[in-house]
N, C-alpha and C positions, 0 to 999 in steps of 0.2 A: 279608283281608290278602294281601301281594302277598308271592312268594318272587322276587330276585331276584337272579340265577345270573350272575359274571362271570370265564368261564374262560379264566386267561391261560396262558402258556409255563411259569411256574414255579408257582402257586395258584388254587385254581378258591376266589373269596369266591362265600358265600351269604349275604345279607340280607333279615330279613323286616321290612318297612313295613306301618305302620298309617296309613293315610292317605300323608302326608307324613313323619311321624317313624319313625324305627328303631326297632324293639322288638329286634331284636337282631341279629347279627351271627356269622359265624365263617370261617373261611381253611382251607381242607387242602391239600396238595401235588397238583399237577398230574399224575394216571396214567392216560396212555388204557386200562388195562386194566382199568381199576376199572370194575363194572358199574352199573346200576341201581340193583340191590337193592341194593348194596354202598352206596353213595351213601344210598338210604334207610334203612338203618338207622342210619348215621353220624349222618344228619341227624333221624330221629326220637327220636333219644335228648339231643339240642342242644336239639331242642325241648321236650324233656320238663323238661331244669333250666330252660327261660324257662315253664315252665305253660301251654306250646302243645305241638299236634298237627298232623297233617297237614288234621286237618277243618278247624282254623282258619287254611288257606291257601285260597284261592280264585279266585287266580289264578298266572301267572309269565308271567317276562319273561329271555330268556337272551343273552347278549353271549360268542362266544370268537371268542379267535384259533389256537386248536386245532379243526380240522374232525374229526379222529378220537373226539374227546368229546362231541361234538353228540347223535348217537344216544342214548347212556345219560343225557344227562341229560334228553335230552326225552321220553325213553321212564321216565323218574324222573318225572317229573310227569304223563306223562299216565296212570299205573298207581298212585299214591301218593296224588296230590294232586286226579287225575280233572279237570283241565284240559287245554288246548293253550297251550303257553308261546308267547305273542310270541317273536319272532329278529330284535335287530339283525343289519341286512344285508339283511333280505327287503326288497322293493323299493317294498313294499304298505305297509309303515310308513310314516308322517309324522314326521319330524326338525325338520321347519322348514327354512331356507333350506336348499338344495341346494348340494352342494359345488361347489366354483369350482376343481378341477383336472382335469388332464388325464383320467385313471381313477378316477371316484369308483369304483369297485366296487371296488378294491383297499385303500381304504383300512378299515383294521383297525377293528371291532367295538369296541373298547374306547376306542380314539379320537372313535370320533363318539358317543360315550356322555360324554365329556371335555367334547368340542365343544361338546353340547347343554346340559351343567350351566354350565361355563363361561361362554356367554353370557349363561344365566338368571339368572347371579348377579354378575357383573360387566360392567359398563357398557364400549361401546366397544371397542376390540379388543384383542385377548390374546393373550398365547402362555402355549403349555400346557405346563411342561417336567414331564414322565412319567421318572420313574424307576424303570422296572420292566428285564425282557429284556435291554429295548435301551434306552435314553434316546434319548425323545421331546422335538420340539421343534415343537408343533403351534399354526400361527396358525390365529386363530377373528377373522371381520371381525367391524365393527360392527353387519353385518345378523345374524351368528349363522353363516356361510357357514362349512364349513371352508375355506381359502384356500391350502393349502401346508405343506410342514413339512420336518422333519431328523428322520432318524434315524441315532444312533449306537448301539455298542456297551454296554451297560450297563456300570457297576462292578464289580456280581459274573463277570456274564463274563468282564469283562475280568481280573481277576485272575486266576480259574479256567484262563481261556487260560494264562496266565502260565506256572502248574503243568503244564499238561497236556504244554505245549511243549519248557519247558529242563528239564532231568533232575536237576537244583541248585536249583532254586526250589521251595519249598516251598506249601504250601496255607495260607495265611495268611486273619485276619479282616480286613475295612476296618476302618478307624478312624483319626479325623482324629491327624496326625501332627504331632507338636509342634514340630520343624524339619523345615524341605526338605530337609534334606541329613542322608541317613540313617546310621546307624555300624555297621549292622550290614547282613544279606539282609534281614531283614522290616523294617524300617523302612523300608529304602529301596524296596522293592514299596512299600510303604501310604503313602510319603510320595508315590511315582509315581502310584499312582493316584489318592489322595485332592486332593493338588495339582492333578496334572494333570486332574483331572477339574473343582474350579474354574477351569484355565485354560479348558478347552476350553467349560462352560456359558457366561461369564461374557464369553467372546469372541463365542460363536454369538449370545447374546442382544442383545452390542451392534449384530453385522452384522446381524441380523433388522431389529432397531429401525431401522439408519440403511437400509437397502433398503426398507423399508414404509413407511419418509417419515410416517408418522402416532403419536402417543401411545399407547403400549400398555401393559397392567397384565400382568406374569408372575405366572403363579400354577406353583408346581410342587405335585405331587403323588409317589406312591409309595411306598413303604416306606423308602428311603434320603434322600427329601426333608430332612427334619428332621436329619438326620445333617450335611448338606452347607448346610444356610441361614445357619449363623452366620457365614460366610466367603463369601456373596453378597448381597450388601446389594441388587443389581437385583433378586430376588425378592421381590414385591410380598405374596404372602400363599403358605401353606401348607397345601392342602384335601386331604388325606388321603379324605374319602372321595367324591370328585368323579365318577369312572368310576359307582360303585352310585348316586347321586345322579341322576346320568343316566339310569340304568335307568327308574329311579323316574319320571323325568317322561316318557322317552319312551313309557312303558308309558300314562300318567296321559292327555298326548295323543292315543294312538290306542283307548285306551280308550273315551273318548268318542266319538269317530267310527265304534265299534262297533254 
């Protein structure tokens, strides 16, 4: 079975595949200080309520966009698990098409894990809006290439700024707001951001579409996806687990060439 690690800004997800399908799944909060061991025990006792161990891992495959975390989780596998995890980003992986911008080597780990499900699962070219961090707006061509992209400020950031900044603003949750025009301080944050955050997807996805001059299907992804799709009907589908899916096949690809 494959362990596979995808440590972003705010959750480091771990997913174990059997083959192609999930056997299970879990999410912890992002702590560069968290060690090894620390990680293995969290994760040996996940595995114990699914009726697995670390024996029945026998491989990995690791995706972050935190370079201070890299060490302990690969030093978590290869002292656990008694593997060497693949690393999106090594140059040695096979992805399949080669990116078409100016610095492929900048672009983030979790993105071309996006990229590469993305393609495999829908025809033709797509833009990937990522709700994680930051809100992603990643085009994937028709050959699979990544091609370009937008990145903004995420939601929860951008609230969190809210608070941090004015001394009167409170720490409030998102949640879609029932009028634009809010009556009270939180309402009117959550209608600012909730709103505006449909203006501002809902305008980048048209300028993508009319700059790419060709058909595109959006698929968004993240934890706040589902929060924001009933108020963007340009969202074509809702793949929640599309970044780990990725893992999954790029591992699957270089696997074989093993």
């Amino acid at each position: 079975m494959l362990l596979a690690i995808d440590a972003g800004n705010t959750n480091v997800v771990f997913a174990v595949y059997d083959g192609d399908a999930v056997r299970a799944q879990w999410r912890a909060v992002t702590k560069v200080s968290r060690t090894a061991d620390e990680y293995a025990v969290w994760l040996s006792q996940l595995l114990a309520l699914e009726g697995l161990s670390f024996k029945n891992l026998d491989a990995a495959i690791i995706a972050t966009v935190v370079p201070a975390i890299l060490f302990d989780l690969r030093d978590m596998c290869r002292k656990y698990l008694k593997v060497e995890p693949m690393r999106v980003g090594d140059p040695a992986l096979d992805l399949g098409a080669r990116p078409d911008v100016d610095r492929p080597e900048s672009i983030g780990a979790d993105r071309l894990c996006n990229t590469v499900a993305a393609h495999a699962k829908y025809p033709g070219a797509v833009i990937v809006v990522d709700f994680g961090t930051a809100t992603n707006f990643d085009i994937v061509a028709a050959n699979g290439a990544f091609s370009g992209s937008i990145i903004a400020p995420g939601a929860n950031l951008s609230i969190e700024a809210l608070h941090q900044a004015a001394a009167l603003l409170p720490r409030v949750a998102i949640n879609r707001a029932q009028k634009v025009i809010g009556r009270d301080t939180v309402t009117s944050m959550q209608s600012g951001i909730y709103w505006g955050y449909v203006g501002l997807i809902s305008g980048l996805v048209e300028r993508i579409k009319a700059e790419y001059g060709q058909p595109m299907t959006v698929v968004a992804t993240g934890g706040l996806a589902h929060l924001f799709r009933p108020d963007l009907p340009m969202i074509d589908h809702v793949d929640p687990d599309l970044t780990m899916r990725g893992l999954m096949l790029i591992h699957a690809r270089n696997a074989k060439r093993a």
